[in-house]
N, C-alpha and C positions, 0 to 999 in steps of 0.2 A: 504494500500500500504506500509507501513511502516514497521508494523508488517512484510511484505512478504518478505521485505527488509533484517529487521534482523534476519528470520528464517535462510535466505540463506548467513548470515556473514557480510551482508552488510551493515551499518554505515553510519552516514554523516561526524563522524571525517573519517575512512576508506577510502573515497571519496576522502573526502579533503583533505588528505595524499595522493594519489595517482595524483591529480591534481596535487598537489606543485612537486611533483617527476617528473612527465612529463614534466611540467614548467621548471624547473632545467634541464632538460634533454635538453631541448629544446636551453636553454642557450647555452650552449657547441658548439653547432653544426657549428655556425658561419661561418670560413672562406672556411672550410674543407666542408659544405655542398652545399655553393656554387661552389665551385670548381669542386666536385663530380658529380654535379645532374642539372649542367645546360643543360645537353643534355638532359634529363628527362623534366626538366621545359619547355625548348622549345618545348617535344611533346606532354603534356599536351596543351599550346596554342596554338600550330599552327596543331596539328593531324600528323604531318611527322619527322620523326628524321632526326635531323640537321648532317651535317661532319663538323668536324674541320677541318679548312681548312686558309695554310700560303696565299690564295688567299684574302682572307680579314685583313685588317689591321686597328685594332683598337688602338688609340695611345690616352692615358688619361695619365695624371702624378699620378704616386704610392702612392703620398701623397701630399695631398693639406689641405689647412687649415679652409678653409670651405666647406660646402657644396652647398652652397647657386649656385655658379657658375663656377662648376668643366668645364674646358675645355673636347671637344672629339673632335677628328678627325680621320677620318674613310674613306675609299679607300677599292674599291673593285675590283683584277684584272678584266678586261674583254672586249672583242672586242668590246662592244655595239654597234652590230648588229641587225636588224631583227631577224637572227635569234637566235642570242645567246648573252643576254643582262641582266644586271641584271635590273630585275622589281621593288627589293625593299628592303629597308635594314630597320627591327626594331631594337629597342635600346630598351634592359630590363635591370633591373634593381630589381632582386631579393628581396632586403630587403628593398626598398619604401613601401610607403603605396600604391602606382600606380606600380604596376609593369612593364608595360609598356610603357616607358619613351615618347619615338619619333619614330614616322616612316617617313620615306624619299621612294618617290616612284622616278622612274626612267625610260627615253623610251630611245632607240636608238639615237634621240634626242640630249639626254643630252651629250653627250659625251667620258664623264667619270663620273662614279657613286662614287661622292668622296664628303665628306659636313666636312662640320666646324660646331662646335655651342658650347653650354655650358649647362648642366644639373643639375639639384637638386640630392643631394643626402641625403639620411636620416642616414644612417650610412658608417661604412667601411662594402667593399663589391664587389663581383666579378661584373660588369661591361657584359654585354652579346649582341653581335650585329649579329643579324641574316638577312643572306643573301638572296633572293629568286632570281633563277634566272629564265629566262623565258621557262626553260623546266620544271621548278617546283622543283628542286635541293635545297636541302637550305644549306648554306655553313655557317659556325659559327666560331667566336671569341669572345675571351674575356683578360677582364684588371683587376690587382686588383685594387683597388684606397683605399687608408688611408684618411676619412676628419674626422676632428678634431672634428666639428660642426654639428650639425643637419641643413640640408637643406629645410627639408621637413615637420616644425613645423608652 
């Protein structure tokens, strides 16, 4: 296998030159990849692309000093009705080791689809609260947050 390796140019410094470059590459991508590609990420998870949408309002502070217990607060307009109600709001979280932070489900019920809490955060990072509502719609926002600390160690 080796031999076939090097016939064809292939190396384990080679390799391992190209790992460290992707590694590095990877680096960079940071704030600008979240930003980019959270409608991506949500339809990798959920299978439906999300709309950004001023009906959901995700309110986190830009920079906090740890991670450990960043505030969110989160409101989603809506009549909650029978028939037109939000069913569910998750909370991602891009660069956690969970990307998946919290989900909050919601009926008619409730009232108003609106929650308070506080989350882990492992680094700085776009913040993503996806909305479902009950025609199957998914309405999306996001925050960026600054924490100083690892939350998530």
């Amino acid at each position: 296998m080796v031999k076939n390796a090097r016939r064809n140019g292939l190396t384990r410094r080679l390799l391992l030159a190209a790992a460290c470059a992707g590694v590095a590459g990877l680096g960079g991508m940071g704030r600008a990849w979240a930003s980019e590609d959270a409608t991506d990420l949500v339809e990798q998870l959920t299978g439906s692309r999300p709309t950004a949408s001023a009906r959901v309002r995700l309110t986190m502070p830009s920079v906090f000093p740890n991670g450990y217990t960043v505030p969110l607060m989160l409101e989603v307009d809506s009549p909650m009705t029978e028939s037109d109600h939000v069913a569910a709001v998750q909370v991602l979280a891009p660069r956690n080791p969970l990307v998946e932070v919290a989900t909050f489900r919601f009926t008619p019920a409730s009232g108003l689809a609106r929650v308070s809490t506080r989350i882990r955060l492992a680094e700085p990072q776009h913040v993503v609260a996806v909305a479902e509502l009950s025609d199957g719609t998914l309405l999306m926002a996001k925050a960026w947050v600054e924490v100083a600390t690892n939350g998530c160690a």
